[in-house]
C-alpha positions as CSV (number, residue, x, y, z in Angstrom):
1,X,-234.1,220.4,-34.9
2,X,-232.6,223.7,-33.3
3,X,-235.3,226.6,-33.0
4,X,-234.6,230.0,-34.7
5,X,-233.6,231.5,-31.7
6,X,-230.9,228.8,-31.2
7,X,-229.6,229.1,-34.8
8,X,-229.1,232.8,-34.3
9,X,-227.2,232.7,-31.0
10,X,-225.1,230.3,-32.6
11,X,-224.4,231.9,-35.6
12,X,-224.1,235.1,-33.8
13,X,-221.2,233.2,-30.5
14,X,-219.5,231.4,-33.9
15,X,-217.9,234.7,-34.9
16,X,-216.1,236.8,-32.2
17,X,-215.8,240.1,-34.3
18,X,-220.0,239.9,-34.3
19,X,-219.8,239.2,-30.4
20,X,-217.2,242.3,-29.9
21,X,-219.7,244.7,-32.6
22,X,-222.5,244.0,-30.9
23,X,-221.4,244.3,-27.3
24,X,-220.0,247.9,-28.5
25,X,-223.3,248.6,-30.1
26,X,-225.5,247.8,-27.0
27,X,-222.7,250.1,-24.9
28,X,-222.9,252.9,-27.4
29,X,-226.5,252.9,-27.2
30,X,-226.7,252.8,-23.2
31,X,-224.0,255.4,-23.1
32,X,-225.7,257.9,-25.9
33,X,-228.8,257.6,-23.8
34,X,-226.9,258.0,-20.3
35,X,-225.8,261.1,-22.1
36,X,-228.7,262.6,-23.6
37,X,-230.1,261.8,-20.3
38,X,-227.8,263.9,-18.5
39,X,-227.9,267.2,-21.2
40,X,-229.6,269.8,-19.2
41,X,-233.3,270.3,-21.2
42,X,-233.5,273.8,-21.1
43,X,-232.7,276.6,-23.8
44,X,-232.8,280.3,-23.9
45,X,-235.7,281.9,-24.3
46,X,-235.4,283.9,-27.4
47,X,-236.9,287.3,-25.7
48,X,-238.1,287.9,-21.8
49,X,-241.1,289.8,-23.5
50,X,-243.8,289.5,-25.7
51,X,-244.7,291.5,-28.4
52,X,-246.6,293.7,-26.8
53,X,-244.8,294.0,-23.2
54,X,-241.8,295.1,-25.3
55,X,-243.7,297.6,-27.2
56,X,-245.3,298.8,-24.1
57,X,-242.0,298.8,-22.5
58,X,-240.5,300.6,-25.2
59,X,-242.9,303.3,-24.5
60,X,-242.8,303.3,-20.7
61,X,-239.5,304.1,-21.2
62,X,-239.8,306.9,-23.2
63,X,-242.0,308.9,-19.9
64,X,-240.1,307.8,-17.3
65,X,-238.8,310.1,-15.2
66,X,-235.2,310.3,-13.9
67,X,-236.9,309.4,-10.7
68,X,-238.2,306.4,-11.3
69,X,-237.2,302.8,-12.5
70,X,-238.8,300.3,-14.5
71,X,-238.6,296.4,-14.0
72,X,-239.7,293.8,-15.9
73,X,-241.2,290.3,-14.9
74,X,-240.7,290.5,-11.3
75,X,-241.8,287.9,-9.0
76,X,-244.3,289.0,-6.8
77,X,-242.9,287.2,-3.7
78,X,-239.9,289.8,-4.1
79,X,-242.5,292.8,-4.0
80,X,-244.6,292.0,-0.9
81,X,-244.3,289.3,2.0
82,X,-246.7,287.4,4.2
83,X,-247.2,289.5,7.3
84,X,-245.8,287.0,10.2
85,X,-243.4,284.6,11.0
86,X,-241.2,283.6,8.3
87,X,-241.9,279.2,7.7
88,X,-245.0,279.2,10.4
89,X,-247.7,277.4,8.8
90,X,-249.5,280.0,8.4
91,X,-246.6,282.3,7.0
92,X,-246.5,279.1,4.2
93,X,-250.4,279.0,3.6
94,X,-250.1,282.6,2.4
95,X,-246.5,283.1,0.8
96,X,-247.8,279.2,-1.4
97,X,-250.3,281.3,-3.5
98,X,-247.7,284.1,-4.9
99,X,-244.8,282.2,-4.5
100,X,-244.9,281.2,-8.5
101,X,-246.2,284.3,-10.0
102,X,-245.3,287.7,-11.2
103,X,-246.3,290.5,-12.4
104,X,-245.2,292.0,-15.9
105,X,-243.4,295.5,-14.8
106,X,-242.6,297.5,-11.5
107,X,-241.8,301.1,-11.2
108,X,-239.4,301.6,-8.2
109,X,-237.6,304.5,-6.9
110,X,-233.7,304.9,-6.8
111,X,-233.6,303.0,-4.1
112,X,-235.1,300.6,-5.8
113,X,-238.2,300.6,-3.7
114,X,-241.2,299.1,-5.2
115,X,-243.9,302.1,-6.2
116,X,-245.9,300.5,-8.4
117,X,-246.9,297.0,-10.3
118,X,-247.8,296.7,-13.9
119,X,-250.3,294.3,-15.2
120,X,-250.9,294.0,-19.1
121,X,-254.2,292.2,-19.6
122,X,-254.0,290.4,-22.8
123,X,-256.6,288.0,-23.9
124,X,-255.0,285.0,-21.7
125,X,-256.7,287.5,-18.8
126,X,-260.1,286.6,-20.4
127,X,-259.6,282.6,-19.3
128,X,-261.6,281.9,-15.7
129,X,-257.9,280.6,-14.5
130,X,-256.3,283.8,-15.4
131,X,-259.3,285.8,-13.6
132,X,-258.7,284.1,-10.6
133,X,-254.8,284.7,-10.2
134,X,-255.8,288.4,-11.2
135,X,-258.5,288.6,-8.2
136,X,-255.7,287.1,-5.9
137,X,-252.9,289.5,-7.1
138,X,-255.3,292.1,-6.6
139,X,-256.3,291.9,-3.1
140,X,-252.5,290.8,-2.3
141,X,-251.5,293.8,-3.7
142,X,-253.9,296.1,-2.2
143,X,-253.3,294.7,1.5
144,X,-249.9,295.3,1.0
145,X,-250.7,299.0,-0.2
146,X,-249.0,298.6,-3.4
147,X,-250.7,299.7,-6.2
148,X,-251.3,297.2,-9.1
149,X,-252.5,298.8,-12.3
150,X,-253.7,296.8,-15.0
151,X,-253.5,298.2,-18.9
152,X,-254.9,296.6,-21.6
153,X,-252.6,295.2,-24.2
154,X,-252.9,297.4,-27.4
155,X,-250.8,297.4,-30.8
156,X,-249.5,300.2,-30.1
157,X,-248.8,302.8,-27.2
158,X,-247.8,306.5,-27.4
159,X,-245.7,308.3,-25.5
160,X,-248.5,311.0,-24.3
161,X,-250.7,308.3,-22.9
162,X,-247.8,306.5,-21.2
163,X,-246.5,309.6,-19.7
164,X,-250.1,310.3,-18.1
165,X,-250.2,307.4,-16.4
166,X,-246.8,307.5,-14.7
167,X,-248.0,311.0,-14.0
168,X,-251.2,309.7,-12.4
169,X,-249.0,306.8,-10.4
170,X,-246.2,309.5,-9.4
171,X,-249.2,312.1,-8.5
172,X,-251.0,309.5,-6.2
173,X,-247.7,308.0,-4.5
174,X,-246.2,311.7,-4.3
175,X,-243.3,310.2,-5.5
């Protein structure tokens, strides 16, 4: 007697319109996931800020000065560099640790000069991970000589207190 398996190939070789739907199923399925495969996996995000960089933003904008210009998310590897040669090992050892980061604003001049880095410290700031990166931002910044402020994250931000501080960052830099 003829196992189950045997009966079904049978049963399924007797009839060629069942051997020409299946072989078209098994290609439709390799090619659907060939193809879904290949889709890029990425989608727009649906805002570069938060909720409370764009309100602080929002404000910022309000003081700034027709001097100055401000940036959002900038990578910190475009705002300072390792000091010595570009790809020695030890040029890599200290462009690794900033080479993924940013910071969440930067003032800069016309000429687009950075003046001054932005930090808002939301409650992510309060995790031991996030106090590291913040103690290495820190003391990359302030070898480079570019100031990095840090601003708690509050509902909401006035105009008056913004426009202190860019008065306190432009007073400082003598910008």
């Amino acid at each position: 007697m003829a196992s189950v398996d045997d009966q079904l190939r049978d049963w399924f070789l007797s009839d060629p319109l069942l051997v020409i739907a299946g072989t078209i199923g098994i290609i439709l399925v390799v090619v659907a996931g060939l193809w879904l495969s290949l889709r890029p996996r990425y989608v727009a995000v649906p805002c570069l800020l938060s909720d409370g960089e764009r309100r602080f933003s929002e404000s910022l904008e309000r003081a700034v000065p027709a001097k100055l210009r401000l940036l959002c998310k900038v990578r910190v590897a475009d705002l300072v560099a390792p000091r010595m040669r570009e790809n020695s090992v030890g040029w890599m050892k200290t462009f690794g640790p900033i080479v993924g980061k940013h910071v969440d604003f930067v003032f800069v001049d016309q000429g687009y000069r950075p003046v001054c880095a932005v930090e808002l410290d939301d409650r992510s700031h309060l995790g031991w991970a996030r106090k590291r990166r913040d103690r290495l931002l820190d003391r990359v910044f302030r070898t480079a000589k570019l100031p990095l402020l840090h601003v708690k994250v509050v509902r909401r931000y006035d105009v008056p207190a913004s426009q202190q501080m860019i008065e306190q960052v432009t007073a400082v830099l003598a910008v």
